[in-house]
C-alpha positions in Angstrom: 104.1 83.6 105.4 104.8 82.0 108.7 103.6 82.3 111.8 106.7 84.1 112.6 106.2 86.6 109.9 102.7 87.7 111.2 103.2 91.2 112.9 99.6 91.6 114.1 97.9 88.6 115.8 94.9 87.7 113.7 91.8 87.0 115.3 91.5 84.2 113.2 94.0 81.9 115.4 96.6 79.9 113.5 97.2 81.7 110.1 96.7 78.6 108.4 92.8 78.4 109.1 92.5 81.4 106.6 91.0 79.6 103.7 89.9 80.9 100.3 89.2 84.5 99.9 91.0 84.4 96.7 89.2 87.2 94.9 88.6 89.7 97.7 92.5 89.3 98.7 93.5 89.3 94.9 91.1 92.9 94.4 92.4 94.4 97.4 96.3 93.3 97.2 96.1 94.8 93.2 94.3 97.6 95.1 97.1 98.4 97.1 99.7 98.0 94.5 98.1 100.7 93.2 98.4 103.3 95.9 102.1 104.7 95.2 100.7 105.6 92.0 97.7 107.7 93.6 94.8 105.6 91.9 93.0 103.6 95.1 90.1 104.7 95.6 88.9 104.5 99.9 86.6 100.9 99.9 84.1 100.1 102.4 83.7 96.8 102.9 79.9 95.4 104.1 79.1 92.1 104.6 76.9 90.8 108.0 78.5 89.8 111.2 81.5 86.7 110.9 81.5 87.1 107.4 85.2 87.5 107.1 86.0 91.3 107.0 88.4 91.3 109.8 90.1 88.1 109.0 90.8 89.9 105.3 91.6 93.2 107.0 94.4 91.6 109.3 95.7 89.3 106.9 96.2 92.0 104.2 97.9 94.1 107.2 100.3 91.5 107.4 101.0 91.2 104.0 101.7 94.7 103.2 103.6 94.8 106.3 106.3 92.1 105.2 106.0 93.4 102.0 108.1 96.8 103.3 107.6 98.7 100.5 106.4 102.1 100.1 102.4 101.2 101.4 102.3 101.1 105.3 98.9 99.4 107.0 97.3 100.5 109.5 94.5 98.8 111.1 92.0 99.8 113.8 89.3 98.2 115.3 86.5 100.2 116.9 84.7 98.3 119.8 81.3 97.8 120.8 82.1 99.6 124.3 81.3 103.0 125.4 84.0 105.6 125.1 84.9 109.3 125.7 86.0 111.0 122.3 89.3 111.6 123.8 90.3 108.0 125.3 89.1 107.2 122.1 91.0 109.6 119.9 94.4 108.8 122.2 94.0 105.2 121.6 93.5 105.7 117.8 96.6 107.8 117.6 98.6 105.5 119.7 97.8 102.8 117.6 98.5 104.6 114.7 102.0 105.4 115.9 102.7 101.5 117.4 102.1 100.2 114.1 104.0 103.0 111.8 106.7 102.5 114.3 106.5 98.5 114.1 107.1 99.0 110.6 109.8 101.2 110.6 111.8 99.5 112.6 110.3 95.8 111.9 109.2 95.1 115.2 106.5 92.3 115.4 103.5 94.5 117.7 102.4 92.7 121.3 100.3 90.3 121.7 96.6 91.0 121.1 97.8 93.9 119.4 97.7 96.5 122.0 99.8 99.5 121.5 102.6 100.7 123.2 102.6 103.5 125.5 103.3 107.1 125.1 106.9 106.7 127.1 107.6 104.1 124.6 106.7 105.8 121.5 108.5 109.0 122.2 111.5 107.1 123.2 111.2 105.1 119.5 110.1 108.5 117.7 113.0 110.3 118.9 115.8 107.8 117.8 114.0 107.3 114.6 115.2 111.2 114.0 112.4 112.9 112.5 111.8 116.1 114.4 108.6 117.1 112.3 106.5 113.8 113.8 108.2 114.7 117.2 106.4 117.8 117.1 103.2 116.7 116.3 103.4 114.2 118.8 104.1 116.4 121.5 101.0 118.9 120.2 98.5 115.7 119.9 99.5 114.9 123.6 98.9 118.3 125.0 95.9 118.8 123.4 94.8 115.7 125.1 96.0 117.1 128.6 94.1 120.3 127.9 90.9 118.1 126.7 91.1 120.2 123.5 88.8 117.2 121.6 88.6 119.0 118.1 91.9 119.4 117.6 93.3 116.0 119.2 90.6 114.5 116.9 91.9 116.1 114.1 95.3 115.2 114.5 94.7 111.6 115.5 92.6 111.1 112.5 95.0 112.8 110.2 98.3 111.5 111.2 98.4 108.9 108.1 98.2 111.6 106.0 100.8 114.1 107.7 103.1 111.2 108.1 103.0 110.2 104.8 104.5 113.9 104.0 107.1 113.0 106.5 108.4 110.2 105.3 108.0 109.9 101.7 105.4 107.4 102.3 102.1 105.9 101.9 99.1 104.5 103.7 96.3 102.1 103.4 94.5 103.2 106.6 92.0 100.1 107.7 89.4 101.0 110.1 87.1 97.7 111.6 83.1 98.3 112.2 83.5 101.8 111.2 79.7 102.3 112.3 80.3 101.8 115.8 81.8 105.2 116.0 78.3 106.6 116.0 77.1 105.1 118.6 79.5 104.3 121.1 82.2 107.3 121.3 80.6 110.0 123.5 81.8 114.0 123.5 81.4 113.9 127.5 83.4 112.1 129.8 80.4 110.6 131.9 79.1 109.1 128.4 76.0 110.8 128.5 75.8 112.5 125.1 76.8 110.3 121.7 78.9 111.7 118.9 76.7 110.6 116.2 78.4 112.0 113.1 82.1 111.3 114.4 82.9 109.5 111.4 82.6 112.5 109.4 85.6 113.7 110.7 86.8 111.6 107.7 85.2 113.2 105.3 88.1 115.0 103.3 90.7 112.8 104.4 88.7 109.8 102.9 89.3 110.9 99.2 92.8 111.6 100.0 95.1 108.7 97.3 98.2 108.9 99.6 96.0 107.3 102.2 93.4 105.9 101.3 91.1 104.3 103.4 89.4 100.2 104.0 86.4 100.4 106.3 84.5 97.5 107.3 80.8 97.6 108.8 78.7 94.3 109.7 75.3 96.0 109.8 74.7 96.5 106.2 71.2 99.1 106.8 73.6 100.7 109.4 76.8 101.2 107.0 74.9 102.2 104.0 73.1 104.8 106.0 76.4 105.9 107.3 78.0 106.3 104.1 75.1 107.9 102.5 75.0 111.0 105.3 78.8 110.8 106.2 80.6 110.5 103.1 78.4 111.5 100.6 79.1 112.0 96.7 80.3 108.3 96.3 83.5 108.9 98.4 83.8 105.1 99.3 83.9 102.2 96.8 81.1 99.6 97.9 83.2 96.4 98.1 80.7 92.9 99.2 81.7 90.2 101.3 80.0 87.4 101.4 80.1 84.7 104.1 80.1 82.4 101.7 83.3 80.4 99.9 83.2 78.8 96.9 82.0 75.2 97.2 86.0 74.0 96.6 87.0 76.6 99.5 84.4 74.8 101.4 85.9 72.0 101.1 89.3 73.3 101.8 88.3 74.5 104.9 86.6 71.6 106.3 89.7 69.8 105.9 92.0 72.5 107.7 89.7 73.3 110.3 89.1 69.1 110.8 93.2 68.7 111.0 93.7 71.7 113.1 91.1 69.7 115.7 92.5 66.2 115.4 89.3 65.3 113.6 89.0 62.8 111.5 86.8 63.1 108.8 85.9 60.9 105.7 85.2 62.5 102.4 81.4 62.1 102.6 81.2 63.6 106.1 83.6 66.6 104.9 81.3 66.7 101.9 78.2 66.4 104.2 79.4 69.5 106.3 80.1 71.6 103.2 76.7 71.4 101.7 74.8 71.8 105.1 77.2 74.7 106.0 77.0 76.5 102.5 80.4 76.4 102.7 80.6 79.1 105.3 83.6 79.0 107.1 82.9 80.3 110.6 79.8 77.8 110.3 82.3 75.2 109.6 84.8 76.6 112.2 81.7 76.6 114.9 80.1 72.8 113.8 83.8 71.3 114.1 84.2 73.0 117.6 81.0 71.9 119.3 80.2 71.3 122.2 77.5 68.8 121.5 77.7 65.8 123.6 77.3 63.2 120.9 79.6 65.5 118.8 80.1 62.9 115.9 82.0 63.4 112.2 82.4 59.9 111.1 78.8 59.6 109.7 76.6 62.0 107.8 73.9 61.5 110.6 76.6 62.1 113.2 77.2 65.4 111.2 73.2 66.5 110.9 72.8 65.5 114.7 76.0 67.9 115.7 74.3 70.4 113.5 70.6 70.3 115.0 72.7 70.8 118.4 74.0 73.4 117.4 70.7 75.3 115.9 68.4 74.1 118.3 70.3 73.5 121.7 70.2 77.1 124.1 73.8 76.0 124.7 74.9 75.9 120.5 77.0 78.9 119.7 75.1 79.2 116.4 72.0 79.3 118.3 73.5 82.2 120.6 75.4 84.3 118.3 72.3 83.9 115.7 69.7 85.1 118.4 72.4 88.0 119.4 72.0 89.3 115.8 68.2 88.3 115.8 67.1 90.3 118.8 69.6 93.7 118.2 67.4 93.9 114.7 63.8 93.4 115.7 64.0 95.1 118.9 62.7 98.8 117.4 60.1 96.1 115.9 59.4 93.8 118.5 55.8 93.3 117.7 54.1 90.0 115.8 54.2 92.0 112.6 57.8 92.1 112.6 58.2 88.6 112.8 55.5 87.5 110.4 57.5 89.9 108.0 61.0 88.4 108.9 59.6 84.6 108.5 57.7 85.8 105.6 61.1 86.6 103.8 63.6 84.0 105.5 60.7 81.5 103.8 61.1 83.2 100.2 64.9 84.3 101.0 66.1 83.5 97.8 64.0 86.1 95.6 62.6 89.5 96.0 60.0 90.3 97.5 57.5 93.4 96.8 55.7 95.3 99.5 53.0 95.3 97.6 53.6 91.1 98.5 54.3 91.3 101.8 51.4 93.3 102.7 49.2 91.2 101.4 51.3 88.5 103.4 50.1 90.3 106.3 47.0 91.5 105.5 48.3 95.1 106.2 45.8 98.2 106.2 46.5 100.0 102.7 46.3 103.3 104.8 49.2 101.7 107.2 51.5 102.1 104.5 54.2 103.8 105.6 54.5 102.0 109.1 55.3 98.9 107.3 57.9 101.0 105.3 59.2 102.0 108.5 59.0 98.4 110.0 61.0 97.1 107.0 63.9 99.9 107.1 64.1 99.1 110.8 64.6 95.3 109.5 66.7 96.3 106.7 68.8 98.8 109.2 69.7 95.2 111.5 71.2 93.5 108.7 68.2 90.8 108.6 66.5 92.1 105.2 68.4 93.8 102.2 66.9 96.1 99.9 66.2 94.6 96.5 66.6 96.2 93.1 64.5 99.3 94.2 63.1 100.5 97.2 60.1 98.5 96.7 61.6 95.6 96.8 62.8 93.8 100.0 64.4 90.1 100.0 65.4 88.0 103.4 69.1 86.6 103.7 70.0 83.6 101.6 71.0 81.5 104.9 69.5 78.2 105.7 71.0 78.0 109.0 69.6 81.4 109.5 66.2 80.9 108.6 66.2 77.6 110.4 67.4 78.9 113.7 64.6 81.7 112.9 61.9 79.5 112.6 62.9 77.3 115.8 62.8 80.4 117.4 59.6 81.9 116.5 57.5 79.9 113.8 55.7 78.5 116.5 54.5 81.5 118.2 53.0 82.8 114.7 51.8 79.8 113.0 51.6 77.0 115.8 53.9 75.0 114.0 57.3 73.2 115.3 60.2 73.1 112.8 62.1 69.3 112.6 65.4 70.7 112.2 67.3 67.3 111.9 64.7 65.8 109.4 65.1 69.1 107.2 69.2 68.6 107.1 68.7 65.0 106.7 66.4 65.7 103.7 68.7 68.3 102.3 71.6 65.6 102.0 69.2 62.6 100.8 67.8 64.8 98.1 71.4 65.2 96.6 71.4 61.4 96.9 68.6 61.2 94.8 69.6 63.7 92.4 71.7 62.6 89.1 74.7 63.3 91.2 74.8 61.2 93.5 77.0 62.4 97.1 79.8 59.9 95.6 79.4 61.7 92.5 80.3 64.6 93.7 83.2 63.6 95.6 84.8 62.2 91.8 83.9 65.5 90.1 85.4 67.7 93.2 88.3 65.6 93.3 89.4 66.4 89.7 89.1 69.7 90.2 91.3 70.3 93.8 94.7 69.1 93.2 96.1 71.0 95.7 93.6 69.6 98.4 94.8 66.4 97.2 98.1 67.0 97.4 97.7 68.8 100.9 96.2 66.0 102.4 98.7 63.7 101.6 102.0 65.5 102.9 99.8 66.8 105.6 99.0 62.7 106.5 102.7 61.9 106.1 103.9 64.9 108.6 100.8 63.2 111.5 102.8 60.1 111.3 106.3 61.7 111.1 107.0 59.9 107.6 108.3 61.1 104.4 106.4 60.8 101.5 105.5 57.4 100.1 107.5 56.6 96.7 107.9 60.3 96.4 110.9 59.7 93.5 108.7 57.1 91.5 105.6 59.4 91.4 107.1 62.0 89.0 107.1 61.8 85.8 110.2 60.6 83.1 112.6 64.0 83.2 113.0 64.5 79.4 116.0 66.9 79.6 118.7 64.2 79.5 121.2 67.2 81.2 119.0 67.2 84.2 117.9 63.7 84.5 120.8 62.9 87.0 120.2 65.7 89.2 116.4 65.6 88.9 116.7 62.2 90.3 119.3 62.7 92.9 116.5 65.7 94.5 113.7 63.5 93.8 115.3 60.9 95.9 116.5 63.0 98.7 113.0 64.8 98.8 111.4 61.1 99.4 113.6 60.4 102.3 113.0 64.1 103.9 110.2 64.7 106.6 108.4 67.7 106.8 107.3 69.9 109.7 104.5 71.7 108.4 102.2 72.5 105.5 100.4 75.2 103.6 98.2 75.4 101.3 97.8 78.4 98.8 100.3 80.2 100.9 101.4 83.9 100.4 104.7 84.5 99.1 106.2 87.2 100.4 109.6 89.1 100.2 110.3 92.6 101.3 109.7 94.7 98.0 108.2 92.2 95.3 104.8 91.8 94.6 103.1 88.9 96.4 102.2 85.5 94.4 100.9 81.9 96.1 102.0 78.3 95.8 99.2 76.0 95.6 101.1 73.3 98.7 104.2 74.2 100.2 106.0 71.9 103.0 109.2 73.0 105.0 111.3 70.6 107.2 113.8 72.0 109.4 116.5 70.4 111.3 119.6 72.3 113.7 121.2 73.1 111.1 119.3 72.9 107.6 116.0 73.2 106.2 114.4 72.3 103.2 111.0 73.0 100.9 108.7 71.0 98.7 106.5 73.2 96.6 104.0 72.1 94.3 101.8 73.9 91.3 98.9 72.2 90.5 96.9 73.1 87.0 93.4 70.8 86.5 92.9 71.9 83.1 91.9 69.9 79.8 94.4 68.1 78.0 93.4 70.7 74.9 94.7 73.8 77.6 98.0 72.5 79.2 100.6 74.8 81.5 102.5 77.2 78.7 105.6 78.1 79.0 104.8 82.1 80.6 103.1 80.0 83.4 106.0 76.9 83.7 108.6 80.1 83.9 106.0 82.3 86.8 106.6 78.9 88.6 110.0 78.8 88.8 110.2 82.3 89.9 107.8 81.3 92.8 110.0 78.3 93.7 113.0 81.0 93.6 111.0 83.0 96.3 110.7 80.1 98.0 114.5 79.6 98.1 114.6 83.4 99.5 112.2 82.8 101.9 114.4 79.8 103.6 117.6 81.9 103.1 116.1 84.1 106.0 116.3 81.2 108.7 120.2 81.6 108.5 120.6 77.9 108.3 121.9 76.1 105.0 119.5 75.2 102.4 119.8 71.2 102.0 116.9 71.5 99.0 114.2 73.0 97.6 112.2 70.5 95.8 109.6 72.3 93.0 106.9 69.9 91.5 104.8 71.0 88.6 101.2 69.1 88.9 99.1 69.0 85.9 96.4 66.7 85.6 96.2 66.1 81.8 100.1 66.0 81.4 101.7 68.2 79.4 103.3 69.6 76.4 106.8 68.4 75.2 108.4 71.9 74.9 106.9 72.8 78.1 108.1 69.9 79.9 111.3 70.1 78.7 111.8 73.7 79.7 110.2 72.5 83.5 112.9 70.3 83.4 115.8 72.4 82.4 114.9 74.7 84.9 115.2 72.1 87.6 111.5 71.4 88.3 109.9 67.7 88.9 106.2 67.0 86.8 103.7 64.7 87.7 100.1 64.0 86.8 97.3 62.4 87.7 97.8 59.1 86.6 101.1 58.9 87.5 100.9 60.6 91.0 97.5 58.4 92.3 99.1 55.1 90.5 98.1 52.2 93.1 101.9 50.9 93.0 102.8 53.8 94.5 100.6 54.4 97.2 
């Protein structure tokens, strides 16, 4: 998609800093397919605070939204603000209607996603024709003038499901931080007294298959709690995020976030920020955005010194954002025993931990037993300890940032001891020098294995300096078909003297009614009165495993999509320029039929030969 195509503004900023994800957008789009046939189950999804939920939230919203089939998104985010039940409930239904309506009629919404008022959505509603959602429109707004709060909470909450009686529809009904609804939506208008159980009000509709529903919460104790006294008998499928990509995604998003910033970065430095990030990418996002002084990403010290400002310095947004999330969790336990338990478990954060252990830790009175049961729930309900693989067993999070922002903070206060955060980062990075694989090591292993990332970088480095693609024509490999070999050559040349205006990597293909697939690199370049496409596939696989033919014909059905996609600028399509990219070559038959069906092939050897570059 482009940014065009994006009906709701993601939080995230430019779509293309939405990296990875793979498998939780995978699960959750095969989820939805599955919707018209009544067989998703409602998922919660619980992972601690910028651990991705909302960027995977909005950017399935968008998805199912241009894919205008039968499975209409909603998404609602509850804030962190107080709220009367019935502002509340009239914002919920409004946004409800803004973004059925924005569907319907394929109307992008507003900026920062606010919906549209009511004189607007009756207006819309009543040339849209359908008499039945007039009606309950007009009964949801005078319950709201008479303050009736049952019944306008009813009919908010259960408009997906009405409307998908309506309209022959369905619904995937997101809500964001569902757990705030117990604490900050209030049954009086003055705010005094809390509707704690308010997301019970979901309690049927939650197992309904026409609607199902995606819920988010970032305080893991307080979601599971929730869920366990809310929607009990299992209604909601436990779905994990973690913060945590996959050491190539890492990768990948150092590099996007690093272009997106006009920083340059060298491989080991990109490397350098992976490892000490754990390839997080709103630790990434926050270390490339620093406001460090001696903010520096051409050296691996520049890197840890950027870093340490950032975990140390009052002024680091991981320090601040950390200590947020610190404080909200030990506050009910804001005695020295809470701490000692907390560093106690950051320290051994990557196994369980029994409280039979962590008394001892403490030296805590046998007949104290259930206070430090209470003090660890407290903990666990903050989202700084998890419950291990019983109730007796308790493990800290598996964050080094975390832990060393934790320490800084208080490791002095209970054991008189200073952390040296840069020396710890520094010795983090020179014991993987030391180790067999050495940081260069690394970099020749990860190299093999990202192809796309390779690929990206390149046309990426070519569209900085407004050039086309160096020797583009000479990097593919000998066409085999002899019936395509002049036209092969003729788009292989034009594609080498074309400039591109942008770039993607693993971007979402998708058309109105088919099911959504990815190219590994796609470019576009646009002019008055043409545009024009490069799209790659890239397979790293032994030479023993090469691209088969099933997967050589999915391509060309995603380079066909492609063509689709550009036929919607209303200009004329000059090309559309497919390149097949396996690393270990491939298979005659396979080849041949790549070729036939008018798609370039390259490899590694052939694509990174020195002549060429």
């Amino acid at each position: 998609m482009k940014n065009s195509d994006y009906a709701l503004e993601e939080r995230i900023g430019d779509p293309s800093l939405f990296c990875g994800r793979k498998r939780e957008m995978y699960l959750l789009l095969n989820w939805a397919s599955d919707i018209p046939r009544k067989m998703s189950k409602s998922r919660a999804l619980l992972g601690r605070r910028k651990s991705g939920k909302t960027a995977i939230m909005q950017r399935l919203f968008n998805i199912l939204w241009n894919q205008n089939s039968k499975v209409v998104p909603f998404y609602f985010e509850v804030l962190d603000q107080d709220q009367w039940l019935l502002h509340f409930c009239d914002n919920y239904y409004r946004t409800f209607l803004t973004q059925y309506l924005s569907f319907k009629n394929r109307t992008p919404l507003d900026k920062k996603n606010k919906p549209w008022q009511w004189g607007k959505l009756n207006e819309m509603i009543r040339q849209l024709g359908n008499e039945k959602i007039l009606q309950e429109t007009a009964y949801f707004q005078e319950d709201v003038e008479k303050e009736d709060y049952y019944n306008a909470m009813m009919a908010a909450f259960s408009a997906p499901a009405e409307f998908a009686g309506y309209d022959d529809l369905f619904f995937v009904v997101m809500i964001d931080e569902i757990q705030y609804m117990t604490k900050y939506v209030y049954h009086d208008k003055a705010c005094t007294n809390v509707f704690q159980n308010l997301p019970g009000g979901f309690h049927g509709l939650v197992e309904l298959k026409y609607a199902p529903m995606l819920v988010s919460g970032s305080y893991i104790g307080w979601m599971t709690r929730m869920m366990q006294e809310m929607f009990v008998g299992g209604r909601l499928k436990w779905t994990p995020v973690s913060p945590k990509l996959t050491f190539e995604e890492g990768m990948e998003a150092v590099f996007r976030y690093a272009n997106h910033r006009n920083i340059p970065v060298t491989e080991k430095t990109a490397l350098a920020v992976n490892i000490l990030t754990q390839s997080d990418p709103f630790y990434i996002s926050v270390l490339l955005g620093s406001d460090s002084p001696e903010k520096d990403f051409s050296t691996v010290d520049g890197v840890i010194h950027t870093l340490t400002y950032e975990m140390k310095d009052r002024g680091g947004e991981l320090f601040r954002i950390w200590s947020e999330y610190i404080d909200s969790a030990i506050r009910r336990v804001n005695d020295i025993y809470g701490k000692k338990i907390l560093l106690y478990l950051s320290k051994e954060r990557h196994k369980e931990c029994t409280r039979d252990e962590i008394r001892d830790h403490l030296g805590w009175p046998p007949e104290k037993e259930g206070e430090l049961e209470e003090k660890l729930r407290h903990l666990e309900y903050g989202g700084l300890v998890t419950r291990g693989r019983s109730d007796f067993h308790y493990q800290g999070i598996p964050d080094d940032i975390l832990d060393l922002i934790f320490r800084e903070r208080y490791q002095y206060e209970i054991e008189m001891v200073t952390p040296d955060v840069a020396f710890e980062l520094s010795g983090k990075i020179e014991s993987l020098e030391q180790e067999k694989k050495s940081l260069e090591g690394m970099l020749s292993e990860l190299k093999g294995r990202m192809l796309e990332l390779i690929v990206w970088r390149e046309l990426n480095r070519c569209r900085k300096k407004n050039r086309p693609v160096p020797n583009f024509a000479e990097r593919m490999r000998k066409v085999s078909h002899a019936g395509q070999r002049e036209r092969l050559q003729e788009m292989a040349d034009l594609c080498g003297r074309s400039r591109f205006n942008t770039v993607w990597m693993n971007y979402y293909i998708q058309l109105p009614h088919t099911p959504t697939s990815e190219a590994d690199v796609l470019a576009e370049g646009e002019g008055d009165e043409a545009c024009w496409a490069l799209v790659f596939e890239t397979k790293n696989r032994h030479e023993k495993n090469p691209p088969t033919k099933d997967e050589a014909r999915i391509f060309g059905e995603k380079a066909e999509r492609i063509r689709q996609l550009l036929k919607q600028k209303g200009k004329k399509i000059r090309f559309v320029c497919p390149v097949y990219f396996s690393a270990k070559g491939f298979e005659d038959e396979v080849e041949k039929q790549l070729h036939q069906n008018g798609i370039l092939t390259t490899d590694m050897e052939t694509w990174e030969c020195d002549k060429y570059l």
